[in-house]
C-alpha positions as CSV (number, residue, x, y, z in Angstrom):
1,X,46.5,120.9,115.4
2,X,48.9,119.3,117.8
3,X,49.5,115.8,118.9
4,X,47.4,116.0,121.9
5,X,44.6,117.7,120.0
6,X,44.9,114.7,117.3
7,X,45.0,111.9,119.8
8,X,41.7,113.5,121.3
9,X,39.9,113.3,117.9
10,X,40.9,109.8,117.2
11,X,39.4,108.8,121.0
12,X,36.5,110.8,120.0
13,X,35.9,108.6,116.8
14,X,36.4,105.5,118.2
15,X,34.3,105.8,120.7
16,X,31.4,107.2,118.1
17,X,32.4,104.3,116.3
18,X,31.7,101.9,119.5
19,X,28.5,103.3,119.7
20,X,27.7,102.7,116.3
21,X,28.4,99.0,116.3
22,X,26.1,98.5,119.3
23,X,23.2,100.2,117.7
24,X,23.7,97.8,114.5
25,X,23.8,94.7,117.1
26,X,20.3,95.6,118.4
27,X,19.0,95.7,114.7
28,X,18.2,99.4,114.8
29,X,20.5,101.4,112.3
30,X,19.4,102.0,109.1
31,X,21.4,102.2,105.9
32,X,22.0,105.8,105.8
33,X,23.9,105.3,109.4
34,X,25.5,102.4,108.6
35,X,27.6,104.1,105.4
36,X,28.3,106.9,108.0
37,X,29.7,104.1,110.4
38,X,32.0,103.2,107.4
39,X,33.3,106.5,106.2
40,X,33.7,107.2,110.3
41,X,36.1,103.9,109.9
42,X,38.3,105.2,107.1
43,X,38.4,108.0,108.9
44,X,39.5,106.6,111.9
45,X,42.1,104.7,110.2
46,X,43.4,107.9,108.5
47,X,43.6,109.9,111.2
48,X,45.4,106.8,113.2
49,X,48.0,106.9,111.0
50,X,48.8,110.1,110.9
51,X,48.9,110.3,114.8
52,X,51.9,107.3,114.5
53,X,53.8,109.3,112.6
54,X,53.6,112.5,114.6
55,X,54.5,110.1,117.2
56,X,57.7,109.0,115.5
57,X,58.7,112.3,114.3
58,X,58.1,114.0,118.5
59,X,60.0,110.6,119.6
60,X,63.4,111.5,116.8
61,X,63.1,115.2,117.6
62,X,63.2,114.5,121.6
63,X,66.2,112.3,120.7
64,X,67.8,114.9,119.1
65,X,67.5,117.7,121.4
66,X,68.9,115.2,124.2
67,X,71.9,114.2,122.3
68,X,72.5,118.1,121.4
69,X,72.6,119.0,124.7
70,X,74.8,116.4,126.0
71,X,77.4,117.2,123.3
72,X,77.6,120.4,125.0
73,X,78.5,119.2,128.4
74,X,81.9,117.6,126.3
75,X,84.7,119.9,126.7
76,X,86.7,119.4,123.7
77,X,90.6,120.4,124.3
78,X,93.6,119.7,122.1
79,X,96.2,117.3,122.7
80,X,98.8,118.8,124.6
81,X,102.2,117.3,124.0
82,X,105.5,118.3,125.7
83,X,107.2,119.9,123.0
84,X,110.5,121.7,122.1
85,X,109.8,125.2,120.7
86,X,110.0,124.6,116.9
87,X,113.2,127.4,116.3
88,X,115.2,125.6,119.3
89,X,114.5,121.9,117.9
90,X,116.9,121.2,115.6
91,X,116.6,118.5,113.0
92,X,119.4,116.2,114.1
93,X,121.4,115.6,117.3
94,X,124.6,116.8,115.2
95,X,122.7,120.1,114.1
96,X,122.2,120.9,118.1
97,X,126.0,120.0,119.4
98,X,127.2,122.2,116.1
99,X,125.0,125.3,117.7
100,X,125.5,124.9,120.7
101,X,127.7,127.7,122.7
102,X,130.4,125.3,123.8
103,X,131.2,124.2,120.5
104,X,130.9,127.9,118.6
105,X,133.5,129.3,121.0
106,X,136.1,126.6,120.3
107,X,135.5,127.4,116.8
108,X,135.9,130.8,116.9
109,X,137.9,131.8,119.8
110,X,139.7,128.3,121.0
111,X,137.8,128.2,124.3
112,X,137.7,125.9,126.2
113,X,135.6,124.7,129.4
114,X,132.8,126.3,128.4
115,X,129.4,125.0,129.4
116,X,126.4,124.5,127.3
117,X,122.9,123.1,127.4
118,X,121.6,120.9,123.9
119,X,118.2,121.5,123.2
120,X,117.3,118.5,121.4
121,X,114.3,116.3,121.5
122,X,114.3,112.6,120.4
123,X,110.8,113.2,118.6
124,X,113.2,115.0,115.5
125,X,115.5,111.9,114.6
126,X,115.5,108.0,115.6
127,X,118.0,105.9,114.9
128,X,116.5,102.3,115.2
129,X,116.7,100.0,112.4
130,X,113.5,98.7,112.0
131,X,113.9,94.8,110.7
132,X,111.7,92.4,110.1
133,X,112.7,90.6,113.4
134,X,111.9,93.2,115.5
135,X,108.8,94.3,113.1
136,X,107.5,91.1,111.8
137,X,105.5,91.0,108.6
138,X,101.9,89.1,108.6
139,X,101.9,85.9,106.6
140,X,98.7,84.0,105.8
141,X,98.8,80.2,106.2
142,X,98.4,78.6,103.2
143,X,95.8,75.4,103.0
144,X,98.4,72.9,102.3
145,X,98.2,70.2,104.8
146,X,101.9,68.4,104.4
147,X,100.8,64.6,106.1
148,X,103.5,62.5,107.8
149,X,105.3,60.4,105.3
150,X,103.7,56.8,105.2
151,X,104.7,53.3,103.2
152,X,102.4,52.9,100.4
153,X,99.6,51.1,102.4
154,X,98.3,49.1,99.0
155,X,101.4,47.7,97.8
156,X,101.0,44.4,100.2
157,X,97.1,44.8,100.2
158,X,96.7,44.8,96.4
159,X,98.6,41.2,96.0
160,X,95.9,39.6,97.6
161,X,92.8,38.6,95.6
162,X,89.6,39.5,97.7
163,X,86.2,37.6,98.1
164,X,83.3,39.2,100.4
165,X,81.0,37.6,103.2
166,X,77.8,37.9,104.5
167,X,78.4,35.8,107.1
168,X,80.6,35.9,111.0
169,X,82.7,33.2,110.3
170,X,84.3,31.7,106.8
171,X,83.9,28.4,106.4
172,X,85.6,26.1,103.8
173,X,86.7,22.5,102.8
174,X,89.9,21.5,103.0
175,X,91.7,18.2,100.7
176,X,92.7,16.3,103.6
177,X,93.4,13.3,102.3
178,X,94.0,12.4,98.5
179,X,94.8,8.3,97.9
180,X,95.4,8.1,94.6
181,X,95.6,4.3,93.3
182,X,94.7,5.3,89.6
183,X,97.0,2.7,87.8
184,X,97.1,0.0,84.6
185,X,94.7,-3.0,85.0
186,X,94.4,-6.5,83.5
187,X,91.4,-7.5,81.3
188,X,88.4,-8.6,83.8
189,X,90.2,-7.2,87.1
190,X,88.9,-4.6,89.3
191,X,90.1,-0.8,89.6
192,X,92.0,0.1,92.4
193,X,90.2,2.5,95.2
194,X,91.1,5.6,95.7
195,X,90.0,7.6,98.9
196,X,89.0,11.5,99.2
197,X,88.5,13.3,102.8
198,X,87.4,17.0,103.7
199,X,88.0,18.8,107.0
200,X,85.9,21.4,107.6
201,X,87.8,24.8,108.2
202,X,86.7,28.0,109.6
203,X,88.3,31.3,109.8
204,X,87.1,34.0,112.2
205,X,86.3,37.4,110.8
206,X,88.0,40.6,113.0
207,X,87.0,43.8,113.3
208,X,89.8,46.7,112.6
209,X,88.8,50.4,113.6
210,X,90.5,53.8,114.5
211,X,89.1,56.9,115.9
212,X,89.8,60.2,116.4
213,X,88.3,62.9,118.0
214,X,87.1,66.4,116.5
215,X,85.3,69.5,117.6
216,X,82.2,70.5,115.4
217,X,83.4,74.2,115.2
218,X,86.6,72.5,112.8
219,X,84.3,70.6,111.1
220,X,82.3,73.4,110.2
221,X,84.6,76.4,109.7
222,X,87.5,74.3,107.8
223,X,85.8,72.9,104.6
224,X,88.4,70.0,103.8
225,X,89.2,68.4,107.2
226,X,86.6,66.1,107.2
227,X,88.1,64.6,103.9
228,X,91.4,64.6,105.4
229,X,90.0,63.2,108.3
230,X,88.5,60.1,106.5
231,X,91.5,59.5,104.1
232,X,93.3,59.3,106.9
233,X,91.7,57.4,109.0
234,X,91.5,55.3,105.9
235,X,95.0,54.8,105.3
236,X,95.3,54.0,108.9
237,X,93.7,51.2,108.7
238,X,95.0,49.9,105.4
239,X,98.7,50.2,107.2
240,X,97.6,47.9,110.0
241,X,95.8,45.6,107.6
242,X,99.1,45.3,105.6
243,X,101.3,44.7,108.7
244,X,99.3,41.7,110.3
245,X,98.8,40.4,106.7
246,X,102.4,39.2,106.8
247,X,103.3,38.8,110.8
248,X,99.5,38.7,112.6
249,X,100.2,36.7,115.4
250,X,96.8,35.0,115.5
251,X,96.0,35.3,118.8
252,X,92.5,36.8,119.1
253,X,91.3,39.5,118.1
254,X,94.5,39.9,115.8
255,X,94.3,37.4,112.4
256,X,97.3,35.5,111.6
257,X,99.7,36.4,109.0
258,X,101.3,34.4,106.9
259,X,104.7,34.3,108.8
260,X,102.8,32.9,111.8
261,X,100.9,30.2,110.0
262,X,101.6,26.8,110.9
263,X,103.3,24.5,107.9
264,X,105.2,27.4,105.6
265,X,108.4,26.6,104.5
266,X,111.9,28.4,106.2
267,X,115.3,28.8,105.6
268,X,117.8,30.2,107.3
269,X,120.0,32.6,105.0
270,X,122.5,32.5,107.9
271,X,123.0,28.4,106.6
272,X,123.4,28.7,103.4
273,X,126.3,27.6,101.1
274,X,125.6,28.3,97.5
275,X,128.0,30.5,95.4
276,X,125.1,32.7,95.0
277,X,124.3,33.7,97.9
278,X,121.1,36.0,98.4
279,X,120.0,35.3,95.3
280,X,120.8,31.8,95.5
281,X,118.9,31.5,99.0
282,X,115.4,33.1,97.2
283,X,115.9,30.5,94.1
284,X,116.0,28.0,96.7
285,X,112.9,29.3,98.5
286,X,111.2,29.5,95.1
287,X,111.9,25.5,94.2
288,X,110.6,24.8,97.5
289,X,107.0,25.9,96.9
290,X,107.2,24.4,93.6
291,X,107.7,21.1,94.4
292,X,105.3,21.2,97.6
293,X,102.5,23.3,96.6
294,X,102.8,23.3,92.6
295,X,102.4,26.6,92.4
296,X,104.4,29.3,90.7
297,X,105.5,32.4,93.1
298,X,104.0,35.3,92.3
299,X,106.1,38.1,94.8
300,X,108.9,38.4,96.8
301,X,108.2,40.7,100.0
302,X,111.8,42.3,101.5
303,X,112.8,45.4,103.8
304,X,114.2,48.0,101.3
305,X,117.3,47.8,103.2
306,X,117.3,44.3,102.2
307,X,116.8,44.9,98.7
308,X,119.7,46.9,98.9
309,X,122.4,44.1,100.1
310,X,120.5,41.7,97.3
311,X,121.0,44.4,94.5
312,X,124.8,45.6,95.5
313,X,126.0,42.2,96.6
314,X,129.3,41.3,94.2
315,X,131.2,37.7,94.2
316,X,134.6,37.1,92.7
317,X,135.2,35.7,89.9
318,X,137.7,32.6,90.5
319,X,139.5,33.0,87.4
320,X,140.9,36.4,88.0
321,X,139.8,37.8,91.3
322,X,137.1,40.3,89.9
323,X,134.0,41.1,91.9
324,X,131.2,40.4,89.7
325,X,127.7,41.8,90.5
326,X,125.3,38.8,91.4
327,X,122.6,40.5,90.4
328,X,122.9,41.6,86.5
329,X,121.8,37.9,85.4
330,X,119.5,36.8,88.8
331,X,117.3,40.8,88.1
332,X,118.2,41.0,84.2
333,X,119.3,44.3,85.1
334,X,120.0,45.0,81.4
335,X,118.6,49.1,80.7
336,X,116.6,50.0,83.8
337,X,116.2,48.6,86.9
338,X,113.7,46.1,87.5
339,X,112.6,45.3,91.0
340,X,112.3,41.3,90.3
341,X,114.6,38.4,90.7
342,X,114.5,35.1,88.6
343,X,111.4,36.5,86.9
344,X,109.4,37.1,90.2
345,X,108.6,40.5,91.2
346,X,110.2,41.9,94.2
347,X,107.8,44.3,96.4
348,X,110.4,46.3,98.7
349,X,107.7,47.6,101.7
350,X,108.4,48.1,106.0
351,X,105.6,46.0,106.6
352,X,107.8,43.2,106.9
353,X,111.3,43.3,109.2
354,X,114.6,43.8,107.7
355,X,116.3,40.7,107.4
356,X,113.3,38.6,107.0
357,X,111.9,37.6,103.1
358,X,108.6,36.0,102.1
359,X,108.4,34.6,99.1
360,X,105.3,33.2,97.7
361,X,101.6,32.9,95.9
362,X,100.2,35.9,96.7
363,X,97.5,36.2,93.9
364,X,94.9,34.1,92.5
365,X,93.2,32.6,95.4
366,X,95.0,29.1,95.1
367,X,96.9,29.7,98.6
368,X,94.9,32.6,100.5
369,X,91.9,35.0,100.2
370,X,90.8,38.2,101.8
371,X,87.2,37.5,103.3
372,X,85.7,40.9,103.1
373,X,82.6,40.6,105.4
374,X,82.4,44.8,105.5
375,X,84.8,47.2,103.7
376,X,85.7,50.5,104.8
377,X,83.1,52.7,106.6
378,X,84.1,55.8,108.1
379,X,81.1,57.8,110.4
380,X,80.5,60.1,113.3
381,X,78.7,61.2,116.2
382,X,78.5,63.5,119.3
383,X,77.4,60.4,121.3
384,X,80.7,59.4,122.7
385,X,80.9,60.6,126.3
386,X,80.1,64.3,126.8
387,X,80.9,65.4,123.3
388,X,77.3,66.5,123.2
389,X,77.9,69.1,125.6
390,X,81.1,69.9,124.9
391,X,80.2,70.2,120.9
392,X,82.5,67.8,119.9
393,X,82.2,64.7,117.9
394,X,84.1,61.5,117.2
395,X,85.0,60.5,113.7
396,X,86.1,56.5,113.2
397,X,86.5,53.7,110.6
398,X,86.3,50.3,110.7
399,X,86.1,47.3,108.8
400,X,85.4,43.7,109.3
401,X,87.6,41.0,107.7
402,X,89.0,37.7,107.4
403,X,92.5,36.0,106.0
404,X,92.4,31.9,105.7
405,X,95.2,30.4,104.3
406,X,94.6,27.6,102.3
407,X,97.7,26.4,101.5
408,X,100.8,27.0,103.8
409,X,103.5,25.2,101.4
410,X,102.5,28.1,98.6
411,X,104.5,30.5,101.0
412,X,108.8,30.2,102.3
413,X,110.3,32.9,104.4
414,X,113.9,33.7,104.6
415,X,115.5,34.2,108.2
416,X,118.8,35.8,108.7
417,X,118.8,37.6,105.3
């Protein structure tokens, strides 16, 4: 039976079928005609399929015959290349002047002026070099990101001690007067006063933050940028954090370092006349904060390049003329090197000029605090502008922050140095 034929059968049936389900609406089929109605259904369904795939199989078989009779409208023809006939193309340029006519009667006869024509194609012999510079090899990238070389952006961070903050603004106490008439008293006399006064301090807290701009496509096809992103970003911050630490001008919204803080001691190296010179200039600075804050130094900051001059610096020696290292006994220099003079500890760091030292109490909290009021947060979002449209987003950290000083006389810098 054909797929016509087929088709006609399953029309027949349904419409039976349709017939059918009326009669049983109106009440009027009995159960004898209703189990006909259902085998009528299977049979409906089988024949149904079947038509499908007759329908697939005509559909493929049409396909075919239309792609078998466009193949023959392709006329298929062989590459025709312009060649040299295979017993006139000789293997090298040499082979063909050797055979040649010109050359055979010179060898034979001694002739001369004879004229010849080479039959020689360049397809039989090349004589490039093939390098790799005209020929370049492919090379895969590796990973390895190689970042720009940075200070160690702790070193100066890590000598402060750090307290957090829930609030804008720090507020403290300060001592600011201290009468002390504590003394030896005769039976049945009265005690001398003393006298205490606070001033009220406050130190604003500052926002730090960085940004940087990234398409989502990096994000989502590199798997490590966004943690190179954020450490970097990171260390970013921490780098700007240690340079305003030490010379923040103050002058809002930049804190004030310690170098620009009001009441600090200074000297200038370019002044001094000890025998000792740099070293004798930083013993200096550290009897100064002893006696004015009573408090024992805890660092000495320096350029590297300074720390150089202080390490290689020689005096003579009056007796005989010999240079003598200054040094050896101001460092105890005695087996490695120790980055520390007169006991204190040197931090060498570019986060503070060369020719300018800062000696003082870092540590403890007795001179200065970092007021954390948020640390480190580093986020994202396509919200900036029109990075939503342009699938791009903008990754940034920030951090919020505060640096009183509680006691400028803990702290002497060195000028000139």
């Amino acid at each position: 039976m054909s797929l016509k034929e087929k088709k006609q059968e399953l029309q027949d049936l349904r419409e039976k079928a349709l017939a059918d389900v009326k009669d049983m609406e109106n009440g009027s089929v009995d159960a004898e005609t209703r189990e006909e109605w259902i085998q009528r259904n299977d049979a409906i369904d089988a024949l149904a399929k079947e038509v499908r795939e007759m329908e697939v199989f005509e559909t493929k078989k049409a396909q075919l015959e239309n792609d078998v009779e466009e193949g023959k409208a392709v006329e298929v023809t062989a590459p025709v290349f312009n060649e040299v006939p295979a017993k006139e193309m000789p293997r090298t340029l040499g082979q063909a002047l050797y055979e040649s006519k010109a050359f055979q009667a010179y060898v034979k006869d001694g002739a001369k002026g004879i004229k010849s024509e080479i039959n020689w194609s360049p397809l039989a012999e090349t004589k490039t070099l093939l390098t790799e510079s005209n020929y370049p090899p492919s090379v895969v990238r590796d990973d390895l990101i190689v970042p720009t070389a940075t200070r160690n952006n702790s070193a100066v961070i890590d000598l402060f001690d750090v307290i957090n903050t829930d609030q804008y603004q720090y507020k403290y106490l300060e001592e600011t007067t201290f009468t002390n008439n504590g003394a030896e008293v005769a039976e049945g006399s009265a005690f001398g006063e003393s006298a205490l006064a606070f001033t009220e301090r406050t130190e604003e807290i500052r926002k730090f933050g960085v940004s940087i701009p990234v398409t989502e496509e990096l994000l989502a096809d590199v798997s490590a940028v966004q943690g190179y992103l954020d450490s970097r970003l990171r260390t970013m911050l921490e780098l700007r954090l240690s340079d305003v630490l030490i010379g923040g001008s103050g002058s809002a919204p930049i804190i004030r370092g310690i170098l620009n803080k009001s009441g600090i001691n200074t000297f200038d190296y370019s002044s001094f006349s000890g025998n000792l010179k740099r070293i004798g200039q930083i013993y200096q600075a550290i009897t100064e904060i002893r006696k004015d804050a009573f408090i024992e130094p805890d660092a000495i900051l320096m350029h590297p390049s300074d720390w150089y001059d202080v390490v290689t610096e020689v005096n003579a020696v009056t007796t005989s003329g010999a240079l003598q290292p200054l040094f050896v006994g101001a460092g105890m220099m005695n087996g490695a090197p120790q980055a520390s003079i007169w006991g204190v500890p040197v931090v060498p760091t570019t986060a503070i000029s060369a020719g300018t030292a800062l000696v003082g109490a870092f540590g403890g909290g007795q001179a200065v605090h970092i007021v954390s009021r948020q640390g480190i947060e580093v986020s994202m979002s396509d919200s900036h502008d029109d990075f939503f449209t342009k699938d791009k987003v903008m990754m940034k950290a920030s951090m919020r922050l505060g640096f009183p000083i509680y006691r400028a006389t803990a702290f002497c810098s060195i000028t000139n140095f």
